[in-house]
C-alpha positions in Angstrom: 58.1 113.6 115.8 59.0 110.5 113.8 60.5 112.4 110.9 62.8 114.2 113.4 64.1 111.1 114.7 64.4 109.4 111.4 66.5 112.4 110.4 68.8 112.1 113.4 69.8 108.6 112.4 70.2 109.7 109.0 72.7 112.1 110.1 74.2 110.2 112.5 74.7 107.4 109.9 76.2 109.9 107.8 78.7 110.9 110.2 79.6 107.8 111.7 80.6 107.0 107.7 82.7 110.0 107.5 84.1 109.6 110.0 85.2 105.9 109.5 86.4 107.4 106.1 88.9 110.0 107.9 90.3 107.8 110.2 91.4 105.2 107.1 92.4 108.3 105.0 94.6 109.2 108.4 95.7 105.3 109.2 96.7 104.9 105.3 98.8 108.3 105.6 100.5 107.3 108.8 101.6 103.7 107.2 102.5 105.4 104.0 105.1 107.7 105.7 106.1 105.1 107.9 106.9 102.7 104.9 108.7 105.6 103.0 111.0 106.0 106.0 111.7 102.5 106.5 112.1 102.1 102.5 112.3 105.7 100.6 113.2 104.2 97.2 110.1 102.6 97.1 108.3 106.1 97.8 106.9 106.2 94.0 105.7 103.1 94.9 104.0 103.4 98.1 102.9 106.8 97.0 100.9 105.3 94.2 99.2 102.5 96.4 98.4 105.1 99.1 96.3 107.7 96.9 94.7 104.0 95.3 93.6 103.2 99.3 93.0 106.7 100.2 90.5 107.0 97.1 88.9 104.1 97.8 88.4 105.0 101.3 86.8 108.4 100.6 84.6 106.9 98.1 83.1 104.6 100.7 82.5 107.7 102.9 81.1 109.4 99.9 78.8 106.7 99.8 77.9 106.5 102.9 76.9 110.3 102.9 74.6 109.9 100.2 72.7 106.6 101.5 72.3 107.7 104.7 70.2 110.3 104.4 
């Protein structure tokens, strides 16, 4: 009984991480176009720093996968 609860939380850990992930992958998209509209010669720019954050955001969901279980 104890293993099957201790695999809930994993998984619920897990998806609680991932799902923190896609919510700062979508919040860092949103701003992204937003800032290209307000600005669009600075698109190369904000393009770069967005795949940086959006990287960096699905790493830490990545990483979250793998230590929650």
């Amino acid at each position: 009984m104890t293993t099957i609860i201790a695999e809930i939380n994993g998984n619920l850990a897990s998806a609680f991480g991932l799902l923190g992930a896609a919510i700062g992958v979508g919040m860092i998209g949103t701003k992204a176009a937003e800032a290209v509209g307000r600005n669009p010669g600075a698109a190369t720019k904000i393009l770069v720093q967005a795949i940086i954050g959006m990287a960096l955001a699905e790493g830490l969901g990545i990483l979250a996968l793998f230590l929650a279980k």
